[in-house]
N, C-alpha and C positions, 0 to 999 in steps of 0.2 A: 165437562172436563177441560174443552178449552178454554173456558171463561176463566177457570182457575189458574192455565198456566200463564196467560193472560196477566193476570193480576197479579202472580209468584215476578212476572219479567218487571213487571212496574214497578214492582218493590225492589227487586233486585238495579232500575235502574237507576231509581232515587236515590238507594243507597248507596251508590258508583258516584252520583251525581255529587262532583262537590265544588265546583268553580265551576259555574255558569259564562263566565267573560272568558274563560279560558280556552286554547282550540281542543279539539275534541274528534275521535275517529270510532268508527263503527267498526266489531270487530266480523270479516269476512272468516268465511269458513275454511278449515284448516290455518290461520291464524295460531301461532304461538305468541306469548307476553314478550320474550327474550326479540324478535325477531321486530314487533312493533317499536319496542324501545329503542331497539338501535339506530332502527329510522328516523327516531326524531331526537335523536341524538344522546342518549340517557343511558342507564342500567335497568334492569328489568325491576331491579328489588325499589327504585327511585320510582318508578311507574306503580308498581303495584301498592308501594306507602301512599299515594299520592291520593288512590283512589280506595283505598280501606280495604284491598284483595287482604283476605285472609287466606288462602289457597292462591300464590302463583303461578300453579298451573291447571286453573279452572276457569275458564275465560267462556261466551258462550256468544258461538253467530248472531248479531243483532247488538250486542252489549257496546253502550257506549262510555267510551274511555276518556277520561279528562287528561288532556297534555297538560303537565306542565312547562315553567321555563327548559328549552334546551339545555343538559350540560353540556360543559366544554372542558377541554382537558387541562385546566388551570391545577395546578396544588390540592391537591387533596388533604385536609389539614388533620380531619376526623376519622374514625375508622369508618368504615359502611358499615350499617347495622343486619345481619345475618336474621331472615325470617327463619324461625321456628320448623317449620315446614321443609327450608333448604338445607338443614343441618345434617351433617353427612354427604351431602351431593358433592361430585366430583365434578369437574370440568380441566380442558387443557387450551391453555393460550399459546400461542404460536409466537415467537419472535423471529425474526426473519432480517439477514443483515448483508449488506453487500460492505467492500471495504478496498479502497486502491483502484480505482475504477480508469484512473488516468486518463480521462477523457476519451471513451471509449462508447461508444452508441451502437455502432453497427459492430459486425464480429470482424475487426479489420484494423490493420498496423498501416497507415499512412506512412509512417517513415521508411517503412522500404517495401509501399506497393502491395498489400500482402493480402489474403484473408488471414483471421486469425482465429481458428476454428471454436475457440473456448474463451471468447473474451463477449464482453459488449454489453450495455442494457436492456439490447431487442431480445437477447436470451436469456437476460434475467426478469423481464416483463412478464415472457411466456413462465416463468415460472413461482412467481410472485400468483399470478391471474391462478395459478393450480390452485397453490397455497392457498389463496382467499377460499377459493369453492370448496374445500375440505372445511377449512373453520373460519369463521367469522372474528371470530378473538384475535384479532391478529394485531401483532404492531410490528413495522418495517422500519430499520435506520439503514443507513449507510455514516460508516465508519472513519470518511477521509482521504484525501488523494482524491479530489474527485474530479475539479474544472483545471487538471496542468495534464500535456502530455498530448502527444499523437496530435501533433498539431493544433487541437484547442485551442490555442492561443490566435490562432486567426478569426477567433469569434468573440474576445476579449472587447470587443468596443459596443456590442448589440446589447440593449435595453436589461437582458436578461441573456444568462450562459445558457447555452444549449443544454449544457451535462445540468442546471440549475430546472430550466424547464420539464426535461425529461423527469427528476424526480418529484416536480411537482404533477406532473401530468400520471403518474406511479403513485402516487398518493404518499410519498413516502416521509413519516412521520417524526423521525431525527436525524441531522445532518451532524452532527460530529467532525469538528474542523480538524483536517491533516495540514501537516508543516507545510506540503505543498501550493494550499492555498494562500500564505506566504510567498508567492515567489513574484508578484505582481504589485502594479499600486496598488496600496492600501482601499483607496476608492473603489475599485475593478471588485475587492473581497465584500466591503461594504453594502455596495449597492444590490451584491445579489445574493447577503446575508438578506436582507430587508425584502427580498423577491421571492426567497425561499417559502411556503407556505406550512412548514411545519415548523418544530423545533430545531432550533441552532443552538448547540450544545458544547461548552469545553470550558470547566470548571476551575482551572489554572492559569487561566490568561486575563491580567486584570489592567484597567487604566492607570496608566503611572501615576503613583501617589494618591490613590485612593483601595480602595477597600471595596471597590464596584467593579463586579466583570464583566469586560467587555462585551459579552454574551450571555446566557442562562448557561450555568452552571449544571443544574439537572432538571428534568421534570418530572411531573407524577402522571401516566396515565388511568383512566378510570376503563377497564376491558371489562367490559360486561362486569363491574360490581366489584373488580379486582384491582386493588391500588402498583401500579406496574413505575416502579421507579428507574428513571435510566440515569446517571452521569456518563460526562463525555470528557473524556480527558485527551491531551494534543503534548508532544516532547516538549518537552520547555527550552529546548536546545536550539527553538528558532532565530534567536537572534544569533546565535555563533554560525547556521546558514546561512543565513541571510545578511552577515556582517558589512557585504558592499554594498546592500541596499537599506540600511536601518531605515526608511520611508516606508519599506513594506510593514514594517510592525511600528510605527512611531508612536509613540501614547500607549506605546500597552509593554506589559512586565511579564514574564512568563514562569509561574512556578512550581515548586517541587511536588510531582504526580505523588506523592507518598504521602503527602502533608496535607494536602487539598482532595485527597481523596478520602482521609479522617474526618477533617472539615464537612464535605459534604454529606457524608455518612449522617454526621452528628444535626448536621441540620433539617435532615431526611427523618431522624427518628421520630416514630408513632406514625409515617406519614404512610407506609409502604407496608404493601404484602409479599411482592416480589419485588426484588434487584437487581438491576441490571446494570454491566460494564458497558458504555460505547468508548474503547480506549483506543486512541492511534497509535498505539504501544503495541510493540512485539512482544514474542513469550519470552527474551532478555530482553534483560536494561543493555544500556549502553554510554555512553560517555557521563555514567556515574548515576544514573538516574533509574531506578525499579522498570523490571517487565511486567507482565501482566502475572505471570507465577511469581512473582514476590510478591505482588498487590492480592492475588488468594490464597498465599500463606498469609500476609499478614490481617486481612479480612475475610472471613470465614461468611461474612454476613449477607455476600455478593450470592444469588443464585447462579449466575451464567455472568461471564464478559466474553464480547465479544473485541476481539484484536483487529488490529490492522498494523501500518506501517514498517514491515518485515516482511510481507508478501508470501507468508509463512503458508505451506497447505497443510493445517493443524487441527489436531482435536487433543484435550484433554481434561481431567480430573487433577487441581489441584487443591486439598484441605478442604475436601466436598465440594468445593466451586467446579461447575464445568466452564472451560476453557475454548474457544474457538476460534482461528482466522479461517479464510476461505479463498487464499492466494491471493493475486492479484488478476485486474484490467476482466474479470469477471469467470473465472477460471470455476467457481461454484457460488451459491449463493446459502449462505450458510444458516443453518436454523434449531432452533432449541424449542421442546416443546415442554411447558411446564405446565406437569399435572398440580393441580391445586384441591383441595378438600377444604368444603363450608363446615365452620364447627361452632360452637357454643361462642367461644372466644375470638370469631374470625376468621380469618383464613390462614389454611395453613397450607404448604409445598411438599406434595408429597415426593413427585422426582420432579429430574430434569435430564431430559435424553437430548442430543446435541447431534447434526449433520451434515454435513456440504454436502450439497446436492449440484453434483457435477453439470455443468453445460454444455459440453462436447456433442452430445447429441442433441441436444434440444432447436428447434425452429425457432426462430427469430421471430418476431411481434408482428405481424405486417403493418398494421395500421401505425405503428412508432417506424416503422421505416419509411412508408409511406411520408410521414410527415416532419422525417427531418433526415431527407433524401439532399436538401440544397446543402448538408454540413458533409456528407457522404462526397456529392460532388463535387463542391471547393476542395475539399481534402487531397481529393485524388487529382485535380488538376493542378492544384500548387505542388502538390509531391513531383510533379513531371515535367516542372520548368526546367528548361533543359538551358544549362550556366555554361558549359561548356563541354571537352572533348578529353577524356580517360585512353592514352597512348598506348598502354598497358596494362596487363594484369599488377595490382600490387601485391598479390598476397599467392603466390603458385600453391601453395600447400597450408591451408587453412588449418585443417589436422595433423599437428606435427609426424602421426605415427601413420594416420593413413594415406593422410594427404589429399581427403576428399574433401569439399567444401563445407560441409557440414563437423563441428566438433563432438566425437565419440570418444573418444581416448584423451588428448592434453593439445590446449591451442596452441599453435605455433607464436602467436602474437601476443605472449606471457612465457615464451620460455628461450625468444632471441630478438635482437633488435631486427624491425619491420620497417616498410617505408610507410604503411599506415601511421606508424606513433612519429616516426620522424615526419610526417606530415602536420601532423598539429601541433607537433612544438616547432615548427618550422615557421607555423604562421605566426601561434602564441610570441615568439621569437620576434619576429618580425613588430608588432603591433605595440608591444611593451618596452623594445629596445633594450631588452635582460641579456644578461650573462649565461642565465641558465634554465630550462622551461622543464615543466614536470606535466604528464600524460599519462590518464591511464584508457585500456580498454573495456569498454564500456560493455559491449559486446563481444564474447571471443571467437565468433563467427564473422566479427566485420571482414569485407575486403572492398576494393576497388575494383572493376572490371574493364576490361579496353570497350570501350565503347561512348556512347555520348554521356555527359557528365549531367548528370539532373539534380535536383533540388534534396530528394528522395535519398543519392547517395550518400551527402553529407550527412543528413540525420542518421545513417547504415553506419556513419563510422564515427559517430559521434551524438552517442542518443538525448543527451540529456539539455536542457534548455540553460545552462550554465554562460555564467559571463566571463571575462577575461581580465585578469588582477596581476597589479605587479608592484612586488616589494622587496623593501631591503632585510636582505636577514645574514646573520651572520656565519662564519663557514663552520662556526661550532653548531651552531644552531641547522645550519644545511646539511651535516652529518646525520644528525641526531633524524633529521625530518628520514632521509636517505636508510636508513638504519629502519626504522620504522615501517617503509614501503618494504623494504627487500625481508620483514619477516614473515610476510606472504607467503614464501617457500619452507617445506618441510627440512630440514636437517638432515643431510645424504647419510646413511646407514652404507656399513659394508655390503657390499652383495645389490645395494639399489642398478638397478639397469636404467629408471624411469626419474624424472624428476618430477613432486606432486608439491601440493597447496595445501596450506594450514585452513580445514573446514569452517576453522572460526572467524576467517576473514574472506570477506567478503572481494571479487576481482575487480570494480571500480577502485576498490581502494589500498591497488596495488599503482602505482608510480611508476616512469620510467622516464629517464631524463637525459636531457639533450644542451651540448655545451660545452658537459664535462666527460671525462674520460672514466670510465670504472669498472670494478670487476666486484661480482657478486660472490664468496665463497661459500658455498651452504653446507661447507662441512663444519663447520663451525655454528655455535647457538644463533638466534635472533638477537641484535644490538652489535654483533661482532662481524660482521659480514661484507662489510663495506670496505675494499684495499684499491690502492692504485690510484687513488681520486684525486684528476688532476683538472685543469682548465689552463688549457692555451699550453699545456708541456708545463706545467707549474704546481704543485702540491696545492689543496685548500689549506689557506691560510686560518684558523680556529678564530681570530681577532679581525680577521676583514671582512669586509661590509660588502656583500656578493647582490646582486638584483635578480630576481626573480621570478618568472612565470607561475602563473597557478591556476586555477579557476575557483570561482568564486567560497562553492563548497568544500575544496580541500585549504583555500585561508580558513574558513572556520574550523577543519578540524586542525591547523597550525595554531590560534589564537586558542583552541579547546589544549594541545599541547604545551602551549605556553614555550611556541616556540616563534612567535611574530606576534605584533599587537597593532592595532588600529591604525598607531600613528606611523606602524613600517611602510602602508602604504604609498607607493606613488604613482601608479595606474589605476582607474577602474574603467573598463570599457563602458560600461554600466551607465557613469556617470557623465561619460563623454557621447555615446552614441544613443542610449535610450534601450527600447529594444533592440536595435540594431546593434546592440554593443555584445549581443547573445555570441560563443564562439561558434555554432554553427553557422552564423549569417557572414562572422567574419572569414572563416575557412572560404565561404562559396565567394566573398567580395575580392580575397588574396587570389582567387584563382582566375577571376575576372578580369583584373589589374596588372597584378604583377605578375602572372603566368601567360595573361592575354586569353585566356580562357584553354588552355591547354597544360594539362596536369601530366607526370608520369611518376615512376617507382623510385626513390634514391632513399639509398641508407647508407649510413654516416659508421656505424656498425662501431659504436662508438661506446659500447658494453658489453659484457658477455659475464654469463656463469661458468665459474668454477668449482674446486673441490668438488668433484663430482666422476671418481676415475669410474665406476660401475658403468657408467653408460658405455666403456669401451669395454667390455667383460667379454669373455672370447664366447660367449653363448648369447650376448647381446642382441644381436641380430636374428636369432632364433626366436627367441621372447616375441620380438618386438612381433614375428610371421604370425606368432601363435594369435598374439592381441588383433593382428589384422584379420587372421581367420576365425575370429569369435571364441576363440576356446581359450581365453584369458579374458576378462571383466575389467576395467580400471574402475573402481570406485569414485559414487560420488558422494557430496555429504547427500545426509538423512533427508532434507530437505528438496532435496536436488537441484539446487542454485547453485552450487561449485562442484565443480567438474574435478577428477583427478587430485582426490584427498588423500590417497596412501602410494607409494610407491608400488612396483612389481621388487619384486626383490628374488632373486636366483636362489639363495640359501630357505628361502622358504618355501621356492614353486618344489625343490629337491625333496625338503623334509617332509612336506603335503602328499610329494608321489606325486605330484601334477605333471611335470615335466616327463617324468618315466613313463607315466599313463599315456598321455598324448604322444609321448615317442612311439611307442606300440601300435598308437591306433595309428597314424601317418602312418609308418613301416608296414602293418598291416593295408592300408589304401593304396 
């Protein structure tokens, strides 16, 4: 009997046997097909043609296996051919996608000192390492925003970025360029595109005057036997960002995410089973260009896209396509899992269920901390260079209503002039020699504290890595810009007690400016709001030629208005100091200098809101107790990045019975 099974294994090995020069593995016991192939880099159905398996999953200890060549995840041109056998089998591939990462490693805000309990890649590590051990089918991108931000940029000169290493050392299989990676030399982006070890992906950014993108437009993975196609799209709006630096995109064109997401479609066809979005695009467009819900109405073809670039914490269904961002600086790492069915004709997707998977509690990686502990502690020691001495508080009541340091209700520092914002147009002022300098809060929790002045503070009241620009524009053109900022605010209703924010805009890119005289009326629509505006006790002149502050990002969105053009400018710090020309660096060097390293609180008080009689409403002050004692909400948007989206309003807490109710219950306490 054993002589015979003997001779059944020799036959059965000869018949395996088909490339003798080729390497070859022995199969160990408990061995699966699917599991050897991976390892040497293949699909199991490419292993099992290879060697004449008529049954892929009849494999037998002893049995030796002919390797062939490794594949590699190049284009898949053909379908894979479905064994007989496989027909009907289910399987599910994981995609997994992080997105806005803003240079973020450990779970921590360098710019002002902080942990930050739901950010980092040491938490997205530990949760990626889950991921794999569940299923092998996996592919990882990350979506963009990845090497700007939280200091990052002090590691802008090493061989290879930190945030570049980590996702190589992650395995992580598409990078997807965000606008942010833009904000540097072009070389700085280059070199650790070329360092990156997987796919660099964005299908709209092409070399000037060619027809060749800068990048790989999409690729094709091959996940165990399954053609997984991904494009990567990036706003094409970077050069109106990036407008004082054109050297950060020189040579390259950036086009319409609608147009080149056809394009790539079409050059994908026959290649793919599944599709995938890596889009740096939010679930809206914006200054005229599709969101990612316009890109799955109008392609239904997309299995899942994933978002970025709005920092959106999103899921959704649109035109069958599932939808997802996963916030920002590592807030969840977001994940779709698509079930797939082998059929006669190939593969087909039966669903696709979609996740953030929060980090708030998750542990941090040790071994990734361990091993990029020297970017942890530069960070935290550059935050703490101490520039000078904070004479006083600048900000006594951070919460206009409660007046605690933290913003629950509506920030004080968007609802009256501060000596925070008169502080950066103080300096902008200063540095540009303008007429008139334009500020927003970046934060509406920033403040200044009496105490020693650190490095750390500056970034607190001024987060972004933004340069310093100054141009001529005219006082029609200054209205218009002015009009624009102040539609931030809601339109005062009778009965408002509160002043709130328009949801649909964003509080970076509300304005406040320093110079001129003015007054805000919000009874009145948005474009109409603007009265009293004066400079030096003089009317704006419509026809004269005013100079003016900005920072780099709000001249792009003046040149996206088509309210200044290239040639208005006649500052760019940018172009003058380098990086040093960043307005954080210049705030800390004005304070160095020309304060002698002693800073304090002044305001110019040189604006104010009106049309606004409700806030004096003889029950006003009532309201406002109710909001401090919790038993009033101020809403915020759906998103929860703007704060204080609806007013309180008196005729409606009446009509609700709220006010009655909580009379009662007080009176009853």
């Amino acid at each position: 009997m054993k002589q015979k099974l003997a001779v059944i294994l020799a036959i059965l090995l000869l018949f395996t046997s088909v490339n003798v020069s080729a390497a070859s593995y022995t199969v160990k016991p408990g061995d699966v097909l699917w599991k050897i192939a991976k390892a040497h880099g293949m699909d199991y159905q490419t292993l099992a043609k290879h060697n004449n398996l008529k049954n892929p999953n009849l494999i037998y200890t002893g049995q030796v296996l002919e390797i062939p060549e490794p594949q590699t995840n190049d284009n898949i041109t053909q379908p894979t051919p479905v064994a007989p056998e496989s027909t009907g089998m289910e399987e599910t591939i994981t995609i997994l996608g992080t997105a806005d990462m803003h240079g973020r490693i450990y779970a921590y805000e360098y710019a002002i000192d902080e942990v930050d309990k739901d950010a980092g890649f040491a938490k997205i590590t530990t949760l990626v390492k889950e991921e794999r051990a569940k299923n092998p089918n996996l592919l990882l991108m990350d979506v963009g925003d990845t090497v700007q931000d939280n200091s990052a940029e002090l590691f802008n000169d090493l061989p290879v970025h930190p945030m570049v290493e980590v996702m190589n050392d992650l395995k992580v299989d598409v990078w997807a360029l965000g606008n942010h990676e833009f904000n540097f030399e072009k070389s700085f982006l280059e070199r650790n595109i070329a360092a990156f070890k997987g796919a660099v992906l964005s299908a709209n950014i092409y070399k000037e005057g060619t027809n060749e993108r800068f990048v790989d437009g999409h690729k094709v993975f091959n996940i165990n036997g399954v053609r997984v196609a991904v494009i990567g799209m990036i706003p094409p709006h970077v050069p109106v960002w990036e407008a004082s630096s054109p050297e950060h995109f020189a040579g390259l064109t950036f086009h319409n995410i609608t147009e080149e997401t056809a394009k790539a479609i079409k050059e994908l066809e026959g290649k793919y089973d599944v599709l995938v979005g890596a889009y740096h695009i939010g679930p809206e467009g914006e200054h005229g260009f599709d969101g990612i819900e316009k890109i799955a109405e109008k392609f239904p073809q997309f299995d899942v896209i994933f978002g970025g670039h709005a920092h959106s914490r999103y899921q959704k269904e649109v035109n069958g396509v599932q939808l997802i961002e996963p916030g920002a600086y590592g807030w969840a790492l977001a994940k779709a899992e698509i079930k797939v069915k082998r059929t006669d004709k190939g593969v087909e997707v039966v669903s696709v269920a979609t996740e953030n998977i929060k980090t708030e509690k998750v542990e941090e990686d040790k071994d990734l901390l361990a091993k990029f502990e020297y970017v942890h502690q530069q960070s935290i020691a550059d935050a703490n260079t101490v520039i000078g001495e904070i004479t006083a508080d600048f900000l006594p009541q951070v919460d206009y209503i409660t007046g605690a340091e933290k913003v629950t209700t509506m920030p004080t520092s968007q609802v009256q002039d501060t000596a925070l914002i008169d502080l950066i147009n103080e300096v902008q002022l200063y540095y540009t020699k303008a007429d008139i300098s334009a500020a927003a809060a970046f934060k509406n929790d920033m403040n200044l504290k009496k105490g020693e002045f650190k490095k750390k503070n500056v970034a607190d009241i001024y987060k972004y890595t933004n340069t310093l620009m100054g141009i001529n524009i005219s006082g029609e053109n200054l209205k218009k810009y002015m009009e624009w900022s102040a539609s931030y605010y809601n339109t005062h209703k009778d009965g408002d007690v509160t002043i709130s924010f328009n949801e649909n805009i964003r509080g970076y890119n509300y304005d406040m400016f320093a110079g001129v005289t003015y007054d805000i009326d919000i009874s009145k629509e948005a474009g109409s709001r603007i009265t009293n505006l004066k400079l030096n006790g003089q009317p704006i002149k419509d026809d004269q030629i005013y100079k003016l502050a900005v920072n780099n990002y709000r001249f792009g969105t003046l040149m996206n208005l088509k309210l200044a053009t290239k040639d208005d400018v006649y500052y760019d710090s940018y172009e003058i100091y380098q990086d040093n020309g960043r307005i954080r660096t210049l705030i800390a060097e004005y304070i160095k200098t020309v304060g002698q390293g002693k800073i304090g609180p002044k305001v110019d008080n040189n604006w104010q809101i009106i049309g606004a009689p409700g806030l004096k409403h003889p029950r006003a002050e009532e309201i406002l107790q109710l909001i401090r004692d919790g038993k009033i909400t101020i809403p915020r948007s759906e998103d929860g990045r703007t704060p204080n989206v609806k007013s309180i309003n008196v005729h409606e807490l009446i009509k609700e019975g709220i006010i009655s109710k909580l009379e009662k219950y007080l009176q009853a306490a």
